[in-house]
N, CA, C and O atoms as CSV, one atom per row, in Angstrom:
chain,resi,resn,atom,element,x,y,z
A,1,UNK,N,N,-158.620,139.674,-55.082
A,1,UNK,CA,C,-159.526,138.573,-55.331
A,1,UNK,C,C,-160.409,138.872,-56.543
A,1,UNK,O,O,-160.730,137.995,-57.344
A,2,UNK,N,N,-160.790,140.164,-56.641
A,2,UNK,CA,C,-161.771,140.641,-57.707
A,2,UNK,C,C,-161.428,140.122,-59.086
A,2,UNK,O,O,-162.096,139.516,-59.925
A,3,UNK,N,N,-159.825,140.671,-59.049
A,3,UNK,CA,C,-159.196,140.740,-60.149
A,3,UNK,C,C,-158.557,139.127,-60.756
A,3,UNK,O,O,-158.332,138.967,-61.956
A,4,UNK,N,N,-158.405,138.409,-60.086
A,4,UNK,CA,C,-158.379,137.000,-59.832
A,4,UNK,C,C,-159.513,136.501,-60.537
A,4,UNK,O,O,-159.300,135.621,-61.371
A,5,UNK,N,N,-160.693,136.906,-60.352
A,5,UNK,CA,C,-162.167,136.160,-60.624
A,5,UNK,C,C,-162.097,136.937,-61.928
A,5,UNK,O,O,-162.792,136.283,-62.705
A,6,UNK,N,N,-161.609,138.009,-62.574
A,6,UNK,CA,C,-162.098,138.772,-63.526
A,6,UNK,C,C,-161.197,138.185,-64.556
A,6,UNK,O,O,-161.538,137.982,-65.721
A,7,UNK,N,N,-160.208,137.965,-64.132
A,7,UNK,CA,C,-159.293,137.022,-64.840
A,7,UNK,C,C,-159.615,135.468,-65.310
A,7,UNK,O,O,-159.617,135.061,-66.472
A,8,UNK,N,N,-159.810,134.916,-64.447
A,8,UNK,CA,C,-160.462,133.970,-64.668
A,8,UNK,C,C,-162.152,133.634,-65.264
A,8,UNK,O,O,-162.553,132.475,-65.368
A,9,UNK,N,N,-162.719,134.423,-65.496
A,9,UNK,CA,C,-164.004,134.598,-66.257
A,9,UNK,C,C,-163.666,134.989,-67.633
A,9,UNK,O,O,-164.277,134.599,-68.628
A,10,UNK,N,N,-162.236,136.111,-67.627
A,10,UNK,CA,C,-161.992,136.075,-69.175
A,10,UNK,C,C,-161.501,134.980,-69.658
A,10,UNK,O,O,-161.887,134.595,-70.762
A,11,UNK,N,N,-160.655,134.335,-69.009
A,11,UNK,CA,C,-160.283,133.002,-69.657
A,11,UNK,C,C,-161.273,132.062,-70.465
A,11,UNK,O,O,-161.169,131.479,-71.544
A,12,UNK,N,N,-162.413,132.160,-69.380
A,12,UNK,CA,C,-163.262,130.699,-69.599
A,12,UNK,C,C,-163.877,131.618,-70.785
A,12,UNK,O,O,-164.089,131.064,-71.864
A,13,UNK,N,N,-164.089,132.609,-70.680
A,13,UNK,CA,C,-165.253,133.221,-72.175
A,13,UNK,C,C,-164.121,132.916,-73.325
A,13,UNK,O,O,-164.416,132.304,-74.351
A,14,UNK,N,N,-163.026,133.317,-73.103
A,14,UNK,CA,C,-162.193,133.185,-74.224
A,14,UNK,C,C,-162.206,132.047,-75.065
A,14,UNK,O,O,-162.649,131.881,-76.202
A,15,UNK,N,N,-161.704,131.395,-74.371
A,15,UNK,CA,C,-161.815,129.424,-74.151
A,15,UNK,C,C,-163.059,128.900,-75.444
A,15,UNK,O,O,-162.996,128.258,-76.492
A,16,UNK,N,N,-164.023,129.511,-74.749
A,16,UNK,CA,C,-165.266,129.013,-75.391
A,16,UNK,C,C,-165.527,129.639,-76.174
A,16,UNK,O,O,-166.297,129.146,-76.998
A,17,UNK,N,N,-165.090,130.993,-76.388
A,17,UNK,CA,C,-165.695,131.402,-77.736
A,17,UNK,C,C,-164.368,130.943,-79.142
A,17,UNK,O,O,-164.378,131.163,-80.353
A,18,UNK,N,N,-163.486,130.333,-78.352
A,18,UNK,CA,C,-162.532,129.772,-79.801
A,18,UNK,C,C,-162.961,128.400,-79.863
A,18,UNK,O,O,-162.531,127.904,-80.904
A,19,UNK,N,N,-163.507,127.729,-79.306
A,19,UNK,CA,C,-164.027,126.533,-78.757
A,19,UNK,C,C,-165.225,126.594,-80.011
A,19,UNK,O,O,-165.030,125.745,-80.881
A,20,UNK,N,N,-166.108,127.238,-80.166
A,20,UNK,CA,C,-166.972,127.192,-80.704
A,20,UNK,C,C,-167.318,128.036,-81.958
A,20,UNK,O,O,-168.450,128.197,-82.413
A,21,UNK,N,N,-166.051,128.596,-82.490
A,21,UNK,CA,C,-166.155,129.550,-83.942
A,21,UNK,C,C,-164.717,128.431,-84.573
A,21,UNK,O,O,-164.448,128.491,-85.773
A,22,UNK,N,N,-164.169,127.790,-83.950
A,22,UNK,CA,C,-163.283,126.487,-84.805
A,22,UNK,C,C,-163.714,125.722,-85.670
A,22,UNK,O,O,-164.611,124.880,-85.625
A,23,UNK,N,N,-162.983,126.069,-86.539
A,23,UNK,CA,C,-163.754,124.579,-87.840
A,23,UNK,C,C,-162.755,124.081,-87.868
A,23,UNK,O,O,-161.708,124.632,-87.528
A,24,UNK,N,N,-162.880,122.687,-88.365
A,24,UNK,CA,C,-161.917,121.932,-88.752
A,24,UNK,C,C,-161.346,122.395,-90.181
A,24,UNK,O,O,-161.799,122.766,-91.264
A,25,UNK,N,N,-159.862,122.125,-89.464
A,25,UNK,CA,C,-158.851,122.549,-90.515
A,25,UNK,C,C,-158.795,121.272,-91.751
A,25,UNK,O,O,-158.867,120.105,-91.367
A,26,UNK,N,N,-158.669,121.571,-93.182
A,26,UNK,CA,C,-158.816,120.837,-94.006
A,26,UNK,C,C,-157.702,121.106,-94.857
A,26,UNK,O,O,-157.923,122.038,-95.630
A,27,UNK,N,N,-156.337,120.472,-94.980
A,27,UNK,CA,C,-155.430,120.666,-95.397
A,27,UNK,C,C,-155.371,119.286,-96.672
A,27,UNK,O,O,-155.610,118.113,-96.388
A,28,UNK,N,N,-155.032,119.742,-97.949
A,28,UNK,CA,C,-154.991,119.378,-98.952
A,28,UNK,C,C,-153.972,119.254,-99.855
A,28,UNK,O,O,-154.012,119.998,-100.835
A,29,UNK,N,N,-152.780,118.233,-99.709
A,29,UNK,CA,C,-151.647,117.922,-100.883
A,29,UNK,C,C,-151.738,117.723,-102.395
A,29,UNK,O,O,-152.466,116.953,-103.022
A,30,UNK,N,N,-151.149,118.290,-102.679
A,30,UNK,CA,C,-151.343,118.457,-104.439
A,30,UNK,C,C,-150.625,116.892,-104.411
A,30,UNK,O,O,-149.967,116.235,-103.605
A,31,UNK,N,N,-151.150,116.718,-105.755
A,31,UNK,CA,C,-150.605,115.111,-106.067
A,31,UNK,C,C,-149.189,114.735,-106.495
A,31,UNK,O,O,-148.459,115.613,-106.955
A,32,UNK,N,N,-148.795,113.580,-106.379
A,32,UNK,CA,C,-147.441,113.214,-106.323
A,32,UNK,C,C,-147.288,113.098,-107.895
A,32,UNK,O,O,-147.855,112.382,-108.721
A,33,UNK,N,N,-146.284,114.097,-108.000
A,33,UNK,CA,C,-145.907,113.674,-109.762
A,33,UNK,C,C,-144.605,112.976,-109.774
A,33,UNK,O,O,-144.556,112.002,-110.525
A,34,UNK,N,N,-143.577,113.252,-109.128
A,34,UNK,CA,C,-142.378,112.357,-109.190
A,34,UNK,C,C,-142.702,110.860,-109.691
A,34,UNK,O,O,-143.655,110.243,-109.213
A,35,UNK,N,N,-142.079,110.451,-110.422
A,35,UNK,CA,C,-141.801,108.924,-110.002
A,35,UNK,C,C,-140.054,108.537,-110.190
A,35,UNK,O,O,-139.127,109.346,-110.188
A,36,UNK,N,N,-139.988,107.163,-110.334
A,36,UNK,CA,C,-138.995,106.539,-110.459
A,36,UNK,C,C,-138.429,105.943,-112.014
A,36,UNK,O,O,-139.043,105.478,-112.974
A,37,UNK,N,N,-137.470,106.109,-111.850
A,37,UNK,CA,C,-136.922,105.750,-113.408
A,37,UNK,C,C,-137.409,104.394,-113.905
A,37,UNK,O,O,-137.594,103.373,-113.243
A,38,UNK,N,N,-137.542,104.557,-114.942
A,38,UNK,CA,C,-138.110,103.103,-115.210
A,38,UNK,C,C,-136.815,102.048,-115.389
A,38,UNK,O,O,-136.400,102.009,-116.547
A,39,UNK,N,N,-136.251,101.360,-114.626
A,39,UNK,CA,C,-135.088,99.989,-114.876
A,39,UNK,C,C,-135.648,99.128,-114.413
A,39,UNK,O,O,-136.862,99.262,-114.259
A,40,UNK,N,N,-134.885,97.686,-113.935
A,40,UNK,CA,C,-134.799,96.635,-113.588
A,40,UNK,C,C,-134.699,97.178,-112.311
A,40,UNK,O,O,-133.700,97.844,-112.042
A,41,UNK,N,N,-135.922,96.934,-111.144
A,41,UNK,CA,C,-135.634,96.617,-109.960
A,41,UNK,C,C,-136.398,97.848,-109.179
A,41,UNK,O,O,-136.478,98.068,-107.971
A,42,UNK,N,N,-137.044,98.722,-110.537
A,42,UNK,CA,C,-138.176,99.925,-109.996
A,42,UNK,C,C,-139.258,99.267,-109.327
A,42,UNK,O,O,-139.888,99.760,-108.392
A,43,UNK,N,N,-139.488,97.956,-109.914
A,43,UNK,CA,C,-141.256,97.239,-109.201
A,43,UNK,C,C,-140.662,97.646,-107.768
A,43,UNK,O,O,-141.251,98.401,-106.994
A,44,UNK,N,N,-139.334,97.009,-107.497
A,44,UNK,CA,C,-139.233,96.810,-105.789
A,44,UNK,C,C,-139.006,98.443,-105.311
A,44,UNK,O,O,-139.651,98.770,-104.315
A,45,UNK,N,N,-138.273,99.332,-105.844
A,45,UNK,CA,C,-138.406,100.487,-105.522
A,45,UNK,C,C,-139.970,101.534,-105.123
A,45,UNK,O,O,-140.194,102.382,-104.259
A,46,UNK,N,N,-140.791,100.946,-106.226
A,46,UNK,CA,C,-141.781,101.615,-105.939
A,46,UNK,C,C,-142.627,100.618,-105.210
A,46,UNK,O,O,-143.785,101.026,-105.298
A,47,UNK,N,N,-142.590,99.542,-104.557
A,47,UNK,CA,C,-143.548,99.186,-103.939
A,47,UNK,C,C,-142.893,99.298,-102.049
A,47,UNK,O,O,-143.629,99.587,-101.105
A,48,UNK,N,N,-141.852,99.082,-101.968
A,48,UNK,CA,C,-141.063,99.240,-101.087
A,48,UNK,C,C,-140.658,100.676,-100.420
A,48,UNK,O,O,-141.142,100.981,-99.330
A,49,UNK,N,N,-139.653,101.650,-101.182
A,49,UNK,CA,C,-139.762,102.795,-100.775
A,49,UNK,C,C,-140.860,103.959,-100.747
A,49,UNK,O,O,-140.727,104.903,-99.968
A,50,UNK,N,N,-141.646,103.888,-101.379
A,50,UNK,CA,C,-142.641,105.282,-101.609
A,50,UNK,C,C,-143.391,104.438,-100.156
A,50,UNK,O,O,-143.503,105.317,-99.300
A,51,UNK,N,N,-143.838,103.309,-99.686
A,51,UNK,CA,C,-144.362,103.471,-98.095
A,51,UNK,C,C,-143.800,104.731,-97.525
A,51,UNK,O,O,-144.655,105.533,-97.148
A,52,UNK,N,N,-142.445,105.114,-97.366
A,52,UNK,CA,C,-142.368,105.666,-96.337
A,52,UNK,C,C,-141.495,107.453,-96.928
A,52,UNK,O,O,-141.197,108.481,-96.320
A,53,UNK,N,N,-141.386,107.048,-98.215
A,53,UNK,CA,C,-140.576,108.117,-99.505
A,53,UNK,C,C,-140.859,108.486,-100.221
A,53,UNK,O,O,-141.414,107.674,-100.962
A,54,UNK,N,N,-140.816,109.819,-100.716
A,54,UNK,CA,C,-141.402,110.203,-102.354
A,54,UNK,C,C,-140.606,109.615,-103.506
A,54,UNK,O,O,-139.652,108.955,-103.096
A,55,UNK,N,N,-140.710,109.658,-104.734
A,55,UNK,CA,C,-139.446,109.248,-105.790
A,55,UNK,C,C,-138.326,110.344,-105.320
A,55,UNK,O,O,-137.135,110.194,-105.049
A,56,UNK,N,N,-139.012,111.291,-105.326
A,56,UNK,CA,C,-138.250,113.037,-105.498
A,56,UNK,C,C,-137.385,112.615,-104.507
A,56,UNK,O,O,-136.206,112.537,-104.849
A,57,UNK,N,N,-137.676,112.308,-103.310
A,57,UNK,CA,C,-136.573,112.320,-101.998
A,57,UNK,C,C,-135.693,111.330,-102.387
A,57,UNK,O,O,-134.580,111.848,-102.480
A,58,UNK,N,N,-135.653,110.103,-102.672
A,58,UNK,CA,C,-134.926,109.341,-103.145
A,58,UNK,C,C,-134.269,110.126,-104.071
A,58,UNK,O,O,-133.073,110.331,-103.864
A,59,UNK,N,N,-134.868,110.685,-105.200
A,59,UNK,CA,C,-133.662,111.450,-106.397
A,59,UNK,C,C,-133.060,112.191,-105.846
A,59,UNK,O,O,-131.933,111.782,-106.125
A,60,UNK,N,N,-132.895,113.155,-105.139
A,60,UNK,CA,C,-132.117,113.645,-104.056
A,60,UNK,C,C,-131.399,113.533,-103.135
A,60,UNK,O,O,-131.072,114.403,-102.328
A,61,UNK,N,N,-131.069,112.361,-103.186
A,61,UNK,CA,C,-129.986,112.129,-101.958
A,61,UNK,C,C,-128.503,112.268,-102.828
A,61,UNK,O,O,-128.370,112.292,-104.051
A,62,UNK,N,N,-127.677,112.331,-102.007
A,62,UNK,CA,C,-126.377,112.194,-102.730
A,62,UNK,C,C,-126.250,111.032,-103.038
A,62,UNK,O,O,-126.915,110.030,-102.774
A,63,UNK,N,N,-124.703,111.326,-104.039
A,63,UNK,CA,C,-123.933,110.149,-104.639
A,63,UNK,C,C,-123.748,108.870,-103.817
A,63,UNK,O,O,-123.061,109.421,-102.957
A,64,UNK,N,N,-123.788,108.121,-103.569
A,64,UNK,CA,C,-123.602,107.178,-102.626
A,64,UNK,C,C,-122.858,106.090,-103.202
A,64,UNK,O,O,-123.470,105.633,-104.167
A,65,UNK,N,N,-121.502,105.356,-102.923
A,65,UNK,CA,C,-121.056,104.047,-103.337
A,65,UNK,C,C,-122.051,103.017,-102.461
A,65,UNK,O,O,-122.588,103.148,-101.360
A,66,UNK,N,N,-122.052,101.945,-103.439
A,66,UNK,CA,C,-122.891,100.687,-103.474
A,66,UNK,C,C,-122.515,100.454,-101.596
A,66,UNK,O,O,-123.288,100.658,-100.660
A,67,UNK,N,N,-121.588,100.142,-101.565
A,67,UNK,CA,C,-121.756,99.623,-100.121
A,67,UNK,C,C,-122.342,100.785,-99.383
A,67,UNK,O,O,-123.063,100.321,-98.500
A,68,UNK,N,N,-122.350,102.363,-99.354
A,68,UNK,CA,C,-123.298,103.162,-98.686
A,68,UNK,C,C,-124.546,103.196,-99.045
A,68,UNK,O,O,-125.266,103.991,-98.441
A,69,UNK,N,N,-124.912,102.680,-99.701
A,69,UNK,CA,C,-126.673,102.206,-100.038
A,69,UNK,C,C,-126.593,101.374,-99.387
A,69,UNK,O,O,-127.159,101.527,-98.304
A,70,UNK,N,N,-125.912,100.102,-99.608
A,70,UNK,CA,C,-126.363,98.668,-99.231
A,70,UNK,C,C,-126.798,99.148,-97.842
A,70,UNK,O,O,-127.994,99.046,-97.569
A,71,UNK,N,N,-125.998,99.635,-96.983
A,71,UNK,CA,C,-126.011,100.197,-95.580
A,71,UNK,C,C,-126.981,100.903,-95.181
A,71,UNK,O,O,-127.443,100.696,-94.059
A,72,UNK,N,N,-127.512,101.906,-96.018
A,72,UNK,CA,C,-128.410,102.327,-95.944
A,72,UNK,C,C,-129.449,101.884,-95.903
A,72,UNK,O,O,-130.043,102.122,-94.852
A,73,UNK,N,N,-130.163,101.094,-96.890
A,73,UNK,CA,C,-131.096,99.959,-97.042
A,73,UNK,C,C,-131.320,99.126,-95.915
A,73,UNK,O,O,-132.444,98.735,-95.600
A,74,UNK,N,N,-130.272,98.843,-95.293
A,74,UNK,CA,C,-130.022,97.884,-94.420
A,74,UNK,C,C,-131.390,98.630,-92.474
A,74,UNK,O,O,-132.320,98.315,-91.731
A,75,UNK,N,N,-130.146,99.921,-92.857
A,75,UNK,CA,C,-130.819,100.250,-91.852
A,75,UNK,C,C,-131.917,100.594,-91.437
A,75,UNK,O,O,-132.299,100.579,-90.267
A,76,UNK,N,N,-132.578,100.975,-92.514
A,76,UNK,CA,C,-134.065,101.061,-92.894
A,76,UNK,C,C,-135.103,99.897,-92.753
A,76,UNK,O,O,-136.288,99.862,-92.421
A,77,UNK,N,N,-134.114,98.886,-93.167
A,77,UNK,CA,C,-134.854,97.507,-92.517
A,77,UNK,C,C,-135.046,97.387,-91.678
A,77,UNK,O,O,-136.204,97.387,-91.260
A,78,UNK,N,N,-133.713,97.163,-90.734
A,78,UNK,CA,C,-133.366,97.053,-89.452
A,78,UNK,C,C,-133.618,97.320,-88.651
A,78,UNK,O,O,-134.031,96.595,-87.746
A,79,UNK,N,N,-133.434,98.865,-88.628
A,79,UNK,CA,C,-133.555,99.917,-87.710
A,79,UNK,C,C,-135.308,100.944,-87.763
A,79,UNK,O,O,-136.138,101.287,-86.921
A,80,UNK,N,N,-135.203,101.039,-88.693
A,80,UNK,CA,C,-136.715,101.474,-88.935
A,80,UNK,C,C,-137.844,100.947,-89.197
A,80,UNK,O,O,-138.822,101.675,-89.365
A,81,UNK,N,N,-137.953,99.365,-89.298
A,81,UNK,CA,C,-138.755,98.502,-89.690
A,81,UNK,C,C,-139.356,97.863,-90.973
A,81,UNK,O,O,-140.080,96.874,-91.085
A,82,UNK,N,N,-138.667,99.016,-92.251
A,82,UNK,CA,C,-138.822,98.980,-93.567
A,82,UNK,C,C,-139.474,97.376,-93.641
A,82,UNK,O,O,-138.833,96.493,-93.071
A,83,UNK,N,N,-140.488,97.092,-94.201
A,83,UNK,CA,C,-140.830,95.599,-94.566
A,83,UNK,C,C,-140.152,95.410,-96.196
A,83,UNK,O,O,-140.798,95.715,-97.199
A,84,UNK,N,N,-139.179,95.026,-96.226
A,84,UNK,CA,C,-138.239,94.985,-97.449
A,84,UNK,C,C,-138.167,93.535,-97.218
A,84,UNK,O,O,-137.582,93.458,-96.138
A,85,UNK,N,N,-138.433,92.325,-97.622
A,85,UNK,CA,C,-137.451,91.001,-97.820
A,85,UNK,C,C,-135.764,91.061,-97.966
A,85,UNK,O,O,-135.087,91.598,-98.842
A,86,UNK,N,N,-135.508,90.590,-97.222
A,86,UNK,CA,C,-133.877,90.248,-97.571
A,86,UNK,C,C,-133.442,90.115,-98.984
A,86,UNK,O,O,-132.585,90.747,-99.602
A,87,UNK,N,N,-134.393,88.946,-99.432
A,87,UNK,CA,C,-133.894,88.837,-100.730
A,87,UNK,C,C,-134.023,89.771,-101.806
A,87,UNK,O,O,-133.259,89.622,-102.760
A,88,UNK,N,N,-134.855,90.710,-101.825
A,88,UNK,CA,C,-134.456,92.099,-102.581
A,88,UNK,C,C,-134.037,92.846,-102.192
A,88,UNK,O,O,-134.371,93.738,-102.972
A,89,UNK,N,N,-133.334,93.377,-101.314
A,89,UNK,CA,C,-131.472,94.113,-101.131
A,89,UNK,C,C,-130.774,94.578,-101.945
A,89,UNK,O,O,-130.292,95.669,-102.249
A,90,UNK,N,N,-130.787,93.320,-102.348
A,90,UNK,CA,C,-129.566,93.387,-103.261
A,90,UNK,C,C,-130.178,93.926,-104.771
A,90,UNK,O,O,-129.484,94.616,-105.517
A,91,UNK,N,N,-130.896,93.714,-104.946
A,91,UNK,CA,C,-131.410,94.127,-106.201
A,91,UNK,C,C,-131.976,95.627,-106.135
A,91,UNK,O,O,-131.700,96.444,-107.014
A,92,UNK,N,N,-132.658,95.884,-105.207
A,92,UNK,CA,C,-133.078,97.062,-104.719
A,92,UNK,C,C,-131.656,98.015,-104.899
A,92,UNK,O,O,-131.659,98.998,-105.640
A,93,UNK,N,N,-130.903,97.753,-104.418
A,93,UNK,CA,C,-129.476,98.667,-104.050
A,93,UNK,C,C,-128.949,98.811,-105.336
A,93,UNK,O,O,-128.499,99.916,-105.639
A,94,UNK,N,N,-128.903,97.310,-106.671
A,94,UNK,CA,C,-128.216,97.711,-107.323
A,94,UNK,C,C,-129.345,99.041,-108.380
A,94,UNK,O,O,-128.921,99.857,-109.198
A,95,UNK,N,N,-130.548,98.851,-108.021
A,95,UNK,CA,C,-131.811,99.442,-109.054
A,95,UNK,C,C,-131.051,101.223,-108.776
A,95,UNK,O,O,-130.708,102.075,-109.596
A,96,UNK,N,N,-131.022,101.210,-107.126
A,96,UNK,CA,C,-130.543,103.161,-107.255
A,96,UNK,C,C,-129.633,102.707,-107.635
A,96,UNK,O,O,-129.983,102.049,-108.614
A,97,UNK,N,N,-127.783,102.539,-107.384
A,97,UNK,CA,C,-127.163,102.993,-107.797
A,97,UNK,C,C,-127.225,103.124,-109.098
A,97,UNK,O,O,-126.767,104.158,-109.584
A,98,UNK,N,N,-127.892,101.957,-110.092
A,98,UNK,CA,C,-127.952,102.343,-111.154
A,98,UNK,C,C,-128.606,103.392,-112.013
A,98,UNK,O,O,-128.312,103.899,-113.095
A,99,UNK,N,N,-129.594,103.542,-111.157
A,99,UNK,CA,C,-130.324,104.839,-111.991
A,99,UNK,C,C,-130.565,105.632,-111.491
A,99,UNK,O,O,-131.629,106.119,-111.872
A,100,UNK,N,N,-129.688,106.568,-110.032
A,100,UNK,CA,C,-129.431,107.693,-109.441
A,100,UNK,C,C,-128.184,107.771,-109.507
A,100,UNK,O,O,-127.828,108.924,-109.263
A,101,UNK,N,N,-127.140,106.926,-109.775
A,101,UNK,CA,C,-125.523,106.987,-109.467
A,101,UNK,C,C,-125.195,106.802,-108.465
A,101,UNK,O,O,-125.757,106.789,-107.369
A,102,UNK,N,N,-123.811,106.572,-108.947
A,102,UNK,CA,C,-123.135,106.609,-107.332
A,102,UNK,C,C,-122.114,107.405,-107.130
A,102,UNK,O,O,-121.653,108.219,-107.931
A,103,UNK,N,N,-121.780,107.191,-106.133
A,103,UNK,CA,C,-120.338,107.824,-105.512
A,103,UNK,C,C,-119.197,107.180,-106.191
A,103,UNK,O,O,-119.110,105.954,-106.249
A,104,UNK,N,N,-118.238,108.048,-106.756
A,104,UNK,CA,C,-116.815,107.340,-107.710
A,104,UNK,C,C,-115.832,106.951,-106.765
A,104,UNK,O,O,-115.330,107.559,-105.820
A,105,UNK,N,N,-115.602,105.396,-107.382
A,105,UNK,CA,C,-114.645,105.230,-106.502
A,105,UNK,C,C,-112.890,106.451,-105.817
A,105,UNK,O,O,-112.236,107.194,-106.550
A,106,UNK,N,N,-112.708,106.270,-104.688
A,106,UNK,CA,C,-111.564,107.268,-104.371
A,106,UNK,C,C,-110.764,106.972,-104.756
A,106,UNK,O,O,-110.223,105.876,-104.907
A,107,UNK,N,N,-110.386,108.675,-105.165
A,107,UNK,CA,C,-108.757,108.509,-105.880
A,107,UNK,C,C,-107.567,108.687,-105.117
A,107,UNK,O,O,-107.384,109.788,-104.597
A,108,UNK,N,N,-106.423,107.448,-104.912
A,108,UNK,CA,C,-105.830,107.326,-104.551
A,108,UNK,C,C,-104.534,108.429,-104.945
A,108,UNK,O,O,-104.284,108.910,-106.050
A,109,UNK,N,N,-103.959,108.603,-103.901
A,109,UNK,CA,C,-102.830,109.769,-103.912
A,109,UNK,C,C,-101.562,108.738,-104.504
A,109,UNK,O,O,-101.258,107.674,-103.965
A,110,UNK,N,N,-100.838,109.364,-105.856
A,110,UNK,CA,C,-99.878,108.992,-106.031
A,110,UNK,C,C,-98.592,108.637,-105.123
A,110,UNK,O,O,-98.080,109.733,-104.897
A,111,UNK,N,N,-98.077,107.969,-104.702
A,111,UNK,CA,C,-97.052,107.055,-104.091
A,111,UNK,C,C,-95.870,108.801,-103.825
A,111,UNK,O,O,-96.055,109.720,-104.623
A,112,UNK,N,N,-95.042,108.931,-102.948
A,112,UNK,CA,C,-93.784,109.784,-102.494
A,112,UNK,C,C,-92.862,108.786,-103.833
A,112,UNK,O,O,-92.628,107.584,-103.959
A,113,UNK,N,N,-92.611,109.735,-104.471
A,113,UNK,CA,C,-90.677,109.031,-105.226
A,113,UNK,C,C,-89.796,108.454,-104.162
A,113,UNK,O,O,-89.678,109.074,-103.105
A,114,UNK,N,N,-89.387,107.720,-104.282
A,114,UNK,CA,C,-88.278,107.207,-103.122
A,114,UNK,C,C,-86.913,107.456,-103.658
A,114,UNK,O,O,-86.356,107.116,-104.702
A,115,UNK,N,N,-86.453,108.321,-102.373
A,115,UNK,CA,C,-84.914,108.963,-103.274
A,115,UNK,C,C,-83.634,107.738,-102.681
A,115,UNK,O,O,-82.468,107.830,-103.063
């Protein structure tokens, strides 16, 4: 029982003495230097993606063909709530592929000779 109570008295001193030598933690991000390329269709990029994206993360994604953006975009709407208008989609999608690239279309395997 002693040891029970002795235990429990260190706790509570413990408790309180981190309780009361805590400061608030003050954590500080250096500023965003990335941006976005300057084309046709950056207004909607930067008012749209940086809510929830850096430029940098966007420049970093892979190659993507147009319909794997479009999809992408999509789901971000969709699925994540992105407040994107419909009607910039399409413009939005063509703004990366154009000025991150895309994925090349696949190359098809030459045909068997037929003997």
């Amino acid at each position: 029982m002693k040891a029970h109570r002795l235990f429990l008295c260190c706790a509570v001193f413990l408790a309180a003495a981190f309780t009361v030598s805590a400061a608030p933690l003050k954590i500080e991000l250096p500023p965003e230097t990335a941006v976005f390329k300057t084309a046709p269709g950056s207004e909607a990029a930067m008012a749209q993606c940086l809510i929830c994206h850096s430029a940098e993360y966007v420049s970093m994604q892979p190659l993507l063909t147009r319909t794997a953006w479009k999809a992408t975009v999509e789901k971000m709407q969709k699925k994540f709530g992105a407040p994107l208008p419909a009607d910039q989609v399409d413009a939005l999608v063509d703004y990366i592929v154009k000025a991150y690239g895309a994925a090349p279309a696949p190359v098809k395997a030459p045909a068997a000779p037929v003997k």
